[in-house]
N, C-alpha and C positions, 0 to 999 in steps of 0.2 A: 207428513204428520199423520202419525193414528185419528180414524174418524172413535167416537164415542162408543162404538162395540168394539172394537178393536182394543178399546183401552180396561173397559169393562173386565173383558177377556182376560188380556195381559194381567191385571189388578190380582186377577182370581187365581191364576195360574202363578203367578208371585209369590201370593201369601201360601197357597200350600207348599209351594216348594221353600219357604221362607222357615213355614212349621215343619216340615220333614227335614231341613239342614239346622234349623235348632235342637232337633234331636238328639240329631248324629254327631252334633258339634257337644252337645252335654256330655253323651259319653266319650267322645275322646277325651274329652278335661279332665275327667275322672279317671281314664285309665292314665293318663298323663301324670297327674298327680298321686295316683298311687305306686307309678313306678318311679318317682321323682324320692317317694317317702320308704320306699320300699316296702307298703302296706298288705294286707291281703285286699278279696277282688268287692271287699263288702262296699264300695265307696264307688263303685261301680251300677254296681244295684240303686245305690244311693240316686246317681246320675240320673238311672234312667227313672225312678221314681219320680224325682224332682223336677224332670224335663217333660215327663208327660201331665204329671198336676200344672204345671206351669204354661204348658201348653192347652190344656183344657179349660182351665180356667180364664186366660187370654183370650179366647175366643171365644167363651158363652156368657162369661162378667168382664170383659176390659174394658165395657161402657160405664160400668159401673165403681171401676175401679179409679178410673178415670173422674168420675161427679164425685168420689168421695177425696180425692185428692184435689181439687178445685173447692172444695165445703161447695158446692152448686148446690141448689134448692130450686125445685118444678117450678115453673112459671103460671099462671092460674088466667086465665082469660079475662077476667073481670080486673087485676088490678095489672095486668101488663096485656092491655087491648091494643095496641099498635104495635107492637111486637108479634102477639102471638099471631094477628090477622096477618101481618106480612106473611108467617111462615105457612101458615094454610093457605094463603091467597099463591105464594111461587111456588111450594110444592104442589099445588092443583093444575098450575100451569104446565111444570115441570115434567107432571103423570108421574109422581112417586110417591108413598105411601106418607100420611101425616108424622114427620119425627117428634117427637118428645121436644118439648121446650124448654131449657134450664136458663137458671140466672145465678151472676156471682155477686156476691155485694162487695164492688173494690169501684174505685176511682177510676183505674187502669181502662186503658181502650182496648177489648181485645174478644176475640169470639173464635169457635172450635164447633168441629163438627166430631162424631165417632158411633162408634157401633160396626156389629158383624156386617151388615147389610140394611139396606133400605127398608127392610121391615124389621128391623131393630137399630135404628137411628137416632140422633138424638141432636141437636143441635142447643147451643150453650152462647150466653153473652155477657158482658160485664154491665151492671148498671149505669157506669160510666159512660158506655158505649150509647148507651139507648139516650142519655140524660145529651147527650155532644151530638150525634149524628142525626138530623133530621128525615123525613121519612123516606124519601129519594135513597140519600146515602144508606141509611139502615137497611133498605131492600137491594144492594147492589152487596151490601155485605154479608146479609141472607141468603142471596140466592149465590155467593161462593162457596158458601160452607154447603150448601145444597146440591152443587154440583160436586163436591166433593162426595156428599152421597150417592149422589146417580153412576158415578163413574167407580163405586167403589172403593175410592181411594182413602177411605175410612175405617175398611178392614186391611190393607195393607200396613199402613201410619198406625192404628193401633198395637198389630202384631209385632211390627219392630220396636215400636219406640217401649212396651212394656219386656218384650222377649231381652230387650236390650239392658234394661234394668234388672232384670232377674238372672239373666246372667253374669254380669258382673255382682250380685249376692252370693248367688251360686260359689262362683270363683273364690272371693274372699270369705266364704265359711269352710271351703274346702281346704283353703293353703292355712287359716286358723286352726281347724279340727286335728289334720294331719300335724303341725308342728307341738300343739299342745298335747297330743296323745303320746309324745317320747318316741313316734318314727323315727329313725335312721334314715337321713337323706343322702340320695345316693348319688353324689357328685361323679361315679367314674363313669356313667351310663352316658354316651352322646345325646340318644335320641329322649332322656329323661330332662337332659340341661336342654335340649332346644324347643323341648315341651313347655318346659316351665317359660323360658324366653316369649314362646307365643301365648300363654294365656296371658303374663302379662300388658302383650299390646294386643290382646282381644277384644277388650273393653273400646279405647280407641277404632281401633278397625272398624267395630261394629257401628260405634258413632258416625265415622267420616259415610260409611255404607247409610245411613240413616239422613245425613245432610246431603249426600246425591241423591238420595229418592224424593227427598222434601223438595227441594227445590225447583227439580224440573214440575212437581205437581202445583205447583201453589202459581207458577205459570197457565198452566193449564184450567186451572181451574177458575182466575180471573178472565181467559179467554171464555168460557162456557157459559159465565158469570153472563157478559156484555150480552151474548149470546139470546140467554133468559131475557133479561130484563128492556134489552134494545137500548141500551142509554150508557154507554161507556162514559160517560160525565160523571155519573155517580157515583162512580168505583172510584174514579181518579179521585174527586172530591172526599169521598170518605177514607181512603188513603192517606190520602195530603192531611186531612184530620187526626188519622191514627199516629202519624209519622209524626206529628208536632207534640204530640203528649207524652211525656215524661216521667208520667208514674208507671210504678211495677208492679207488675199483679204479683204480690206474695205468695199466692195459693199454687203458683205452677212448679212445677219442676222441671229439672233438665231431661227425667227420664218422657216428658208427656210435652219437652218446648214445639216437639217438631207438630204439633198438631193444630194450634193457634194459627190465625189470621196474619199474626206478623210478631216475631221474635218478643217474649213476655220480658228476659232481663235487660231493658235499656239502662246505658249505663254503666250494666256490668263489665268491664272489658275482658276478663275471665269469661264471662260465661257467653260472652259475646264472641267469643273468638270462633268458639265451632257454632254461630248459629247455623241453623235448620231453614232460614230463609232470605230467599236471595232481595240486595237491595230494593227498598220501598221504590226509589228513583229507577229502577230498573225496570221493574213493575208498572212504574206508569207512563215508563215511555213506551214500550210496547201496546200500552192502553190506548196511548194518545195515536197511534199510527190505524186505530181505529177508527176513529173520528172521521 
C-alpha cells in the first residue's frame, strides 16, 4: 500500500494527466463527429475551445461549482461552533491549511470535501448530519473528508466527476448541432460509424473510470481518518448512523455523487446502480479489524 506521499504524488500526477487526456479526448469527438456529419473542421476549433474553458474553469472554480450545485451557504463560527471547532481543531492536528466550512440545509446525512488543493479547500455538511451525529462521530466524519484533502484526493474527484459531466454536454450539443444544421451523415465511412459507436459509450466509460477511483479512495480515506483521530469507533458508529438514514439529499447530482461521504441517492435503484461507493458494510468491517 502507498504510504501518504506516495499517494499525494500519484493524486497530482493523475489529475494532470486526467486534464491533458480530456483534452485530447474533446478533440477527437469533434473530429469524430464532423467526419460522422461530413461537416467542415469549424467544430473542431469548437472542441478545442470548449475543452480548454472547461478545463480551466474545473480547476480554479470546481469548488465553487460544486457549493453552487449543493445551494451550500458558509458556516459562521458563532451559530455552528461545534462543527466549525471540529474542523480547526483536526485540521490543526492534521498540519493542513484551515478549509472553508459549508453547510446544506437537508435532512439527509451526508458530507464532501473538494477544492484544487489544501490551500483552496473546502469542506461541506448537511444539517442533518450535525443535528444526528454527536461530537465523537462528527469528528471521525471530519477528519475523512480531511484526509481526503491532505491526500489530494479532492482535486482528482473534482476533475473527473465535473470533466465527466461536461463531457457528456459537450457530446450531446455536438450530435444536436451537427444533425440540426442539415449535415449529410456519412454512413459509408468505417472509421466515422465506429466514432460515433464510441462517443456513444463515452459517457459510461467515463462513469464506470469514475466509480473505480472513488471507490478504492473512500477506503483510503476512512483508513487515514482512524489514523487522525485514534478512535476507529467513531467512524464505524457515524457510519452505522449514516447507513440507517433514508433521506435524499436533493441538491446532489450524479455528476458531483462520487464526492460525498456515502452514495446521496438511497433508494434510487437507477441511480444506485453505478454508485461511486463501495458498501457501508464493507467499510466497516475493514474499520472494525482495526480495533
Amino acid at each position: 500500500m502507498l504510504n501518504v506521499y506516495e499517494q499525494v504524488d500519484q493524486n497530482k500526477r493523475r489529475s494532470t494527466i486526467i486534464l491533458i487526456l480530456f483534452v485530447a479526448f474533446f478533440l477527437s469527438v469533434g473530429y469524430l463527429i464532423s467526419l460522422y456529419f461530413e461537416s467542415d473542421n469549424s467544430f473542431i476549433i469548437y472542441a478545442l475551445l470548449f475543452s480548454l474553458f472547461s478545463t480551466l474553469i474545473t480547476y480554479f472554480k470546481g469548488d465553487q461549482i460544486v457549493i453552487a450545485l449543493n445551494q451550500a451557504k458558509p458556516a459562521d463560527r458563532k451559530t455552528y461552533f461545534n462543527y466549525y471547532t471540529i474542523v480547526e481543531n483536526l485540521s490543526l492536528a492534521d498540519q493542513i491549511p484551515l478549509p472553508r466550512a459549508y453547510i446544506i440545509n437537508s435532512k439527509a446525512l451526508n458530507a464532501f470535501a473538494t477544492g484544487r488543493d489544501p490551500d483552496h479547500a473546502l469542506v461541506c455538511v448537511t444539517t442533518g448530519l450535525l443535528e444526528k451525529l454527536n461530537r465523537n462521530q462528527l469528528e471521525a466524519v471530519i477528519a475523512h473528508e480531511l484526509s481526503h484533502i491532505k491526500n489530494y484526493d479532492i482535486r482528482l474527484m473534482m476533475i473527473v466527476s465535473l470533466l465527466v459531466g461536461s463531457l457528456s454536454l459537450f457530446i450531446r450539443q455536438g450530435i444536436r448541432g451537427r444533425s440540426s444544421s442539415g449535415n449529410k451523415k456519412n454512413g459509408s465511412n468505417p472509421l466515422a460509424i465506429i466514432g460515433i459507436i464510441l462517443i456513444v459509450l463515452t459517457p459510461l466509460i467515463a462513469k464506470l473510470l469514475q466509480l473505480a477511483i472513488s471507490r478504492r479512495r473512500e477506503f483510503l480515506a476512512d483508513a487515514s481518518a482512524t489514523k487522525l483521530t485514534r478512535q476507529p469507533q467513531g467512524l464505524i458508529d457515524a457510519l452505522k448512523v449514516i447507513a440507517a438514514d433514508q433521506n435524499i439529499l436533493d441538491s446532489a447530482s450524479t455528476a458531483t455523487a462520487s464526492l460525498y461521504i456515502n452514495n446521496p441517492f438511497k433508494g434510487n435503484k437507477i441511480a444506485s446502480l453505478f454508485s461511486t461507493h463501495p458498501p457501508i458494510g464493507k467499510r466497516i468491517e475493514a474499520l472494525e479489524k482495526m480495533l
